[in-house]
N, C-alpha and C positions, 0 to 999 in steps of 0.2 A: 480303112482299118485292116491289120493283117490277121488271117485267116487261117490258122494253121488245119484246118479241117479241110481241105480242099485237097489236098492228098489220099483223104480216105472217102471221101466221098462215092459210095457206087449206087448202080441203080438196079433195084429186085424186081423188078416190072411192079411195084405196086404204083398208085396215086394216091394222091389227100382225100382225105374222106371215105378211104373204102375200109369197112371191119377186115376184111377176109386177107390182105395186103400188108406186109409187114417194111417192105423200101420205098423210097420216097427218094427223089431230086436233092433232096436238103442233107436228110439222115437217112440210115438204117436202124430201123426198130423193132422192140418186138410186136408180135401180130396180136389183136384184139383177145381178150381172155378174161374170164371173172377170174381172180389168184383164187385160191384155197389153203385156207392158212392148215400148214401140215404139224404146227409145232403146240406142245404142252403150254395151256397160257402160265405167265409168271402170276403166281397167286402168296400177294405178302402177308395175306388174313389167313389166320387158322379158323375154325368154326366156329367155337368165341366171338375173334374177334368179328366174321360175320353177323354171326346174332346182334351184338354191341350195335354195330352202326344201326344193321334191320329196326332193335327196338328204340334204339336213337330218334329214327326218321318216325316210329308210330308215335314217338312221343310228340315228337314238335307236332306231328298233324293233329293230333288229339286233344293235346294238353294248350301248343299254341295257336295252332290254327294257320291257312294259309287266306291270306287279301287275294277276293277274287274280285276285279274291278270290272266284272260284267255280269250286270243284271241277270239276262239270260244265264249266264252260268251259276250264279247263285239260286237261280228257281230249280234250275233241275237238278245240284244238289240237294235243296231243302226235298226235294221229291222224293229225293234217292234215299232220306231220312237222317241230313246231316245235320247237323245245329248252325244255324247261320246266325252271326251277331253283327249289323251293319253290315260292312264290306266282307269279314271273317267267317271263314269256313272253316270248322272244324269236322273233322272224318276220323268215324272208327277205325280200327286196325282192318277188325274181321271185313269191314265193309270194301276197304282198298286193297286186298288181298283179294277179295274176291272178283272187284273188278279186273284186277290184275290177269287174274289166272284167266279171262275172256279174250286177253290179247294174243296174238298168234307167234310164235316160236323166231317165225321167218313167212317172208314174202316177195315176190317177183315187185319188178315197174317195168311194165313194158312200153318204151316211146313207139313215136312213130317209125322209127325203123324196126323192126320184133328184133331183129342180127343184135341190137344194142340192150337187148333186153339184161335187165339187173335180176342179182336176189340177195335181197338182206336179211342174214342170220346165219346160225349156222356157223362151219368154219370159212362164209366166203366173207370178201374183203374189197370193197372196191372203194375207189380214189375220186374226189373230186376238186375244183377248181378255188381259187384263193376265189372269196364272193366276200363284196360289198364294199369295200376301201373308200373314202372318200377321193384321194387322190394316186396317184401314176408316177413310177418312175424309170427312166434306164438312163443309160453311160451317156449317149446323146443330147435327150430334151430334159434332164433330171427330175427333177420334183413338180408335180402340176398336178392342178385340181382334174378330177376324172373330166371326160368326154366322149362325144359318143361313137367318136374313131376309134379311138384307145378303148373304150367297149367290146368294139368288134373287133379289133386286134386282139384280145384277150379271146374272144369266142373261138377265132380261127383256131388258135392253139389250144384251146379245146376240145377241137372237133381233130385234130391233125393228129395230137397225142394218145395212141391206144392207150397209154397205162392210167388215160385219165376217162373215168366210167361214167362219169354223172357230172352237169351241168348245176351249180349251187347260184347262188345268186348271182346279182350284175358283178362280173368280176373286178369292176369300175365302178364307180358310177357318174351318172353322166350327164352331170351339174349343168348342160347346156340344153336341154332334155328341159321341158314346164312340169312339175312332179305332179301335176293330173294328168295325162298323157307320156308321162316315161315311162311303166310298164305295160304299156299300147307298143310303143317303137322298140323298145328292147327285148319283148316276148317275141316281138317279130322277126326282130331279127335273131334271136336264138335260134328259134325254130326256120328258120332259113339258113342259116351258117352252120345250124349243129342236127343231126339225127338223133342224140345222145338223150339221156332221162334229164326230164325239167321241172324244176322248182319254182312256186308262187310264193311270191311275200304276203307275210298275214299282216298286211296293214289297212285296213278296209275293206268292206264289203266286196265293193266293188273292183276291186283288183283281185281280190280270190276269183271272184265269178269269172271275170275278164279272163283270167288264165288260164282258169279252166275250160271255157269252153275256146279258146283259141287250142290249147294239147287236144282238144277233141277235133277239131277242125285240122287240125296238121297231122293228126290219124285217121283221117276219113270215117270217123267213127259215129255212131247214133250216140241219143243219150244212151241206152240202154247197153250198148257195148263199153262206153265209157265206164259208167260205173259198177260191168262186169267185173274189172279185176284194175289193180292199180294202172294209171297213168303218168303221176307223176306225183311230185310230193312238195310237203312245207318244213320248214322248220319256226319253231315257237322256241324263246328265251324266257325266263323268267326274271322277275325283277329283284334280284336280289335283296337283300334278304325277305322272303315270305310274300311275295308278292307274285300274280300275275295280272298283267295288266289286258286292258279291254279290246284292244284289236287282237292283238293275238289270240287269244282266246278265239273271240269270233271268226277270224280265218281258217282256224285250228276245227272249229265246232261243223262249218261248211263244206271243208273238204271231208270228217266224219261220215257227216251221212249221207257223203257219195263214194264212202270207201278208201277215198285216197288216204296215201300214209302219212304220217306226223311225228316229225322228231319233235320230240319234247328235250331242250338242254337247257340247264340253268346255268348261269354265268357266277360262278361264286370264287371269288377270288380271296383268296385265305391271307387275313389280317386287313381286310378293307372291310369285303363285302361278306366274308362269312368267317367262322373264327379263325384263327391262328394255325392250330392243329388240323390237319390233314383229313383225321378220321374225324372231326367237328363239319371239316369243310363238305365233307364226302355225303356224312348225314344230314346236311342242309341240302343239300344239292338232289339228296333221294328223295327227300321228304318232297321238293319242290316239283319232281318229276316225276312222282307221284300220283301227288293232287291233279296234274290236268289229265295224267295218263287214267285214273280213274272217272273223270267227268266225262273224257271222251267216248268210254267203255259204257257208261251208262247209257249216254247218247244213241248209244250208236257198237254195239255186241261185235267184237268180233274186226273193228278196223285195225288196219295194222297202224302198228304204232313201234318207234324204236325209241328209248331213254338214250338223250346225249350227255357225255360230262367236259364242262370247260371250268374243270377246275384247276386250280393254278397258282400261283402266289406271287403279293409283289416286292417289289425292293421297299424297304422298309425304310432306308433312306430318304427315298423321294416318291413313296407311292406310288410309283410307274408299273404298270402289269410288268410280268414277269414270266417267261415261258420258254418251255421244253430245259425246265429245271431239274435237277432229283425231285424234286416235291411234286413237280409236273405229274413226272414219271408213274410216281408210284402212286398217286391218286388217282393217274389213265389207267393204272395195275388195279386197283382196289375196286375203282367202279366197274370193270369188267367182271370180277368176282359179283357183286350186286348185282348186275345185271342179268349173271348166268343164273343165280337166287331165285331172281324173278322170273326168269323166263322169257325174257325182254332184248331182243334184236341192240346192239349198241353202236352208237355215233362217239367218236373225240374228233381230233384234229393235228393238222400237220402248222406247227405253229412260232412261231421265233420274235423274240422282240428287237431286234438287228433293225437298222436302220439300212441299209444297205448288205446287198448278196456279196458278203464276205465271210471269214472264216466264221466269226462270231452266229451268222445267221444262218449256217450250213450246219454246224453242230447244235446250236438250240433245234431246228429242223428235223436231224436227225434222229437228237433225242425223243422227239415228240414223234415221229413217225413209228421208230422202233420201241416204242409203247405204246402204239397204237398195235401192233403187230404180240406184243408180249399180252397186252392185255387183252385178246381176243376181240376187238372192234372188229366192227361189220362196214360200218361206212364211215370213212375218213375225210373230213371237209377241209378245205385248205391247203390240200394236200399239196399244191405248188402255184408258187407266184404270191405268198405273202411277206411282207415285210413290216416293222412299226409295231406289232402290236394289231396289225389287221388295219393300219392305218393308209398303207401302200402297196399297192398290185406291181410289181415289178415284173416285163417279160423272161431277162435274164435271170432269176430267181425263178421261174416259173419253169424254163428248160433245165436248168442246173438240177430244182425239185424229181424233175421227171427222170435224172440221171439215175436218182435215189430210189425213184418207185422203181421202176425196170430193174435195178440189182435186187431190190424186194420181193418181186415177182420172180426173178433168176433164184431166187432162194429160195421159193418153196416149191420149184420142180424134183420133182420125185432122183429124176437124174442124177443131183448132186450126191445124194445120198443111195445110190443103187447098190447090192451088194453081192450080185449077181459072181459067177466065175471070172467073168471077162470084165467085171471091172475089180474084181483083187487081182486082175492079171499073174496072175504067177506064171504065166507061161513069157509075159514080156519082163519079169523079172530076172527068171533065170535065161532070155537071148540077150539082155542086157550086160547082165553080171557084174562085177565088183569092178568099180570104177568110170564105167564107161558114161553113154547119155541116152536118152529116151530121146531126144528129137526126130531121127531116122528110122527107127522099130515100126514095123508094121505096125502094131496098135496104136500107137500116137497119130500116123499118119491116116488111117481111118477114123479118126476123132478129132483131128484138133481143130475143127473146122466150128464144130459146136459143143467141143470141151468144156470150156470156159467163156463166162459173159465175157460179150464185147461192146464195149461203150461207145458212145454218138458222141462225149463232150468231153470226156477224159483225157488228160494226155498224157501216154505211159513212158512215152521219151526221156533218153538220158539230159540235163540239164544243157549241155554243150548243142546237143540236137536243137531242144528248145528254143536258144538265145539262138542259133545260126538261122531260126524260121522267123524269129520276130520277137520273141519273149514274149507271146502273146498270153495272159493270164486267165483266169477260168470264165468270168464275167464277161470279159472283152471276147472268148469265144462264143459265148452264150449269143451277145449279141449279132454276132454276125449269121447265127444260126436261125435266130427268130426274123433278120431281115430275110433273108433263103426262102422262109417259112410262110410269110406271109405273102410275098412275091409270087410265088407258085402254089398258092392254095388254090382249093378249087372247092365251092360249097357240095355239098353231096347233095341226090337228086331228091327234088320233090316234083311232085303231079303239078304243073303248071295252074291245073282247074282250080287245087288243092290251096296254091298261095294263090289266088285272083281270090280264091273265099275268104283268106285269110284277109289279106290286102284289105279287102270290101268291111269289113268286119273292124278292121281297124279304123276306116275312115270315118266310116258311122258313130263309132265311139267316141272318137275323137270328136265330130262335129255336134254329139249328145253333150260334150265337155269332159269326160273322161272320170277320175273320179276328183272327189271333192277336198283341198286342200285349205288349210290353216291361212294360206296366204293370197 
């Protein structure tokens, strides 16, 4: 395959895996950083319309109630003084507000490296990995069911990517894996291939517990350090419409009263799963994130917790989801308004329904990112390497993605915007004067070094350059980036003692049977 990147290839003395290190063998990148988003969010509700949706969502909780399909969740709201009917939970306004206002603004997760340490809230903003796909694709081996190479081929580029902050789920998964024992070997190996913040699935008991105390073992942490301050975190979906169901819940309730955090996101896809209209979808979607965000509060005073929204819309033709739409958009705008309401940390996603990293799936992408950014999001999931619909982990989509984040992050350095003397330049204005060029002017040449972003995957060549290298296209570079990439990884370090505990730990589990499956 031709390469047109091999020309610009230089090396900054960094290596893979180091935060502090911004060159690499493969690329030059930027160096490890929480962004901070510096810009006004785009806000499309006037106070109105805030209220509207607000008593929207106290109505469905009150008037319809939300299906809590766990036992345990249903007692400690009847506790809490909710009206429970069967599976139904209904919650006063005043009572979900109040839970509410127990949850915290913003919060650190600190992994096993602290250099990697996160914070969510606030104006920061940080990116993580496409998670969970059933299946894999690139230009080489195309479309195939996930496994558990292509797992770890996805982690490396996780762990290699500074502008990717946080480890989301298996960013594969990895159908060759016995699913009582796949998150034994894939915990493992995160935490061996990545330093980065990590996420547990709330699908059992025993996979929460499993998770946790392996992020506690790969911190060399006690319990009692562990559950000093966050570790790592979950996320919980709701069932759309009005619905959560019983694992989640209880993974969600576990990590609670050890502190860890919980994104609560409902999946409400407008004209399927919730209605039609936007601000209908929005209000289902709060009402539903809500509810568990309240149960958790009760539980447990004071855990952090972030509201996510995947709301969205589908083709109305063929009911296929539908993403990084206008509607997309400005429902990732609206729930950010909600969220700031509440006082609630927020999750969207970086998301496309493209079937392949072509034009179509770079701009649904972009769309979805750049309202992640408009609407004040805190943590971005997916943020590179999805395709389908969330159906396909692509590497090539996954570097392309990261081209995106890094000009996102180029964009909220204070830099671009300086307004200092020496950058209105009037003095290289007038040694320039009428007609002439800035290329030569002493002020250019003390800056152009880090004037403007410089891209890893871009190619800013005139077309005639292009075809005389290969006519190689964006994807086809991609790909030869992520072979570079993986070839010269190098895991980051852990205490030797640190993985034999791990190791040990896993084996035992595994020889316990691991956890308990349907089949």
């Amino acid at each position: 395959m031709n390469d047109v990147t091999s020309d610009r290839r230089r090396r900054a003395g960094g290596r893979r895996g180091h935060a502090d290190r911004a060159g690499t063998a493969a690329i030059e990148q930027m160096p490890w950083r929480i962004p901070v988003n510096t810009d006004r969010p785009t806000e499309p509700l006037d106070e109105d319309g805030i209220m509207a949706i607000h008593w929207g969502a106290m109505r469905i909780l009150s008037e319809l109630g939300i299906e809590m399909l766990n036992e345990e969740a249903r007692d400690h709201l009847a506790d809490a003084g909710c009206r429970v009917d069967g599976p139904t939970v209904f919650f006063d306004p005043d009572f979900v507000m109040e839970m509410v206002a127990k949850a915290p603004a913003s919060f650190t997760i600190t992994p096993r490296n602290p250099d990697r340490q996160i914070t969510i809230g606030g104006n920061h903003m940080v990116f993580g990995n496409v998670s969970s796909p059933p299946n894999a694709w690139d230009i080489v081996r195309g479309k195939r069911p996930g496994d558990f190479e292509t797992f770890k081929e996805f982690m490396k580029l996780t762990q290699y990517f500074n502008c990717i902050h946080f480890a989301g789920g298996y960013p594969v998964e990895p159908i060759d894996i016995h699913a009582s024992v796949r998150h034994l070997d894939c915990l493992y190996e995160k935490l061996i291939l990545s330093d980065k913040v990590m996420h547990a699935y709330s699908l059992g008991a025993e996979r929460v517990d499993d998770v946790m105390e392996m992020v506690r073992i790969a911190g060399g942490l006690t319990h009692e350090e562990f559950e000093a301050t966050p570790r790592m975190y979950t996320n919980i979906n709701s069932v759309s419409p009005l619905k959560h169901d019983f694992p989640m819940l209880d993974g969600a309730m576990r990590l609670a009263r050890r502190k860890q955090p919980i994104v609560v996101t409902p999946f409400t896809l407008a004209g399927a799963m919730s209605p039609v209209t936007m601000s209908g979808a929005v209000a289902l979607s709060i009402a539903e994130g809500l509810a568990a965000i309240a149960l958790l509060q009760w539980i447990s005073p004071g855990c952090p917790v972030a509201i996510g929204t995947f709301t969205s819309n589908v083709d109305m033709k063929s009911g296929a989801p539908a993403f990084g739409t206008p509607e997309y958009m400005r429902a990732t705008q609206m729930t950010g308004q909600m969220a700031r309401f509440y006082g609630l940390p927020m999750r969207s996603s970086g998301v496309c329904a493209a079937n392949v990293p072509d034009g179509q799936a770079m701009w649904e992408t972009s769309n979805s990112l750049w309202a992640a950014v408009q609407s004040g999001t805190n943590m971005v999931y997916h943020a590179a390497g999805w395709l389908e619909g969330g159906l396909i982990a692509s590497p090539e989509k996954f570097i392309m993605d990261c081209e995106v984040l890094q000009q996102i992050q180029r964009y909220f350095e204070p830099v671009v915007t300086a307004t200092t003397e020496d950058d209105i330049a009037f003095d290289a204005i007038k040694e320039v004067g009428p007609g002439g060029h800035y290329f030569g002017c002493q002020h250019t040449q003390e800056r152009y070094q880090t004037a403007f972003y410089q891209p890893f995957l871009s190619d800013w060549r005139n077309f005639e350059s292009w075809r005389l290298d290969g006519a190689v296209w964006t994807a086809e570079r991609a790909h030869g980036l992520f072979k570079k990439i993986i070839a010269e990884f190098e895991a980051p370090p852990i205490d030797p003692a640190i993985a034999d505990e791990l190791r040990a730990f896993v084996d035992r589990r595994k020889a316990e049977g691991g956890a308990p499956t349907d089949f």
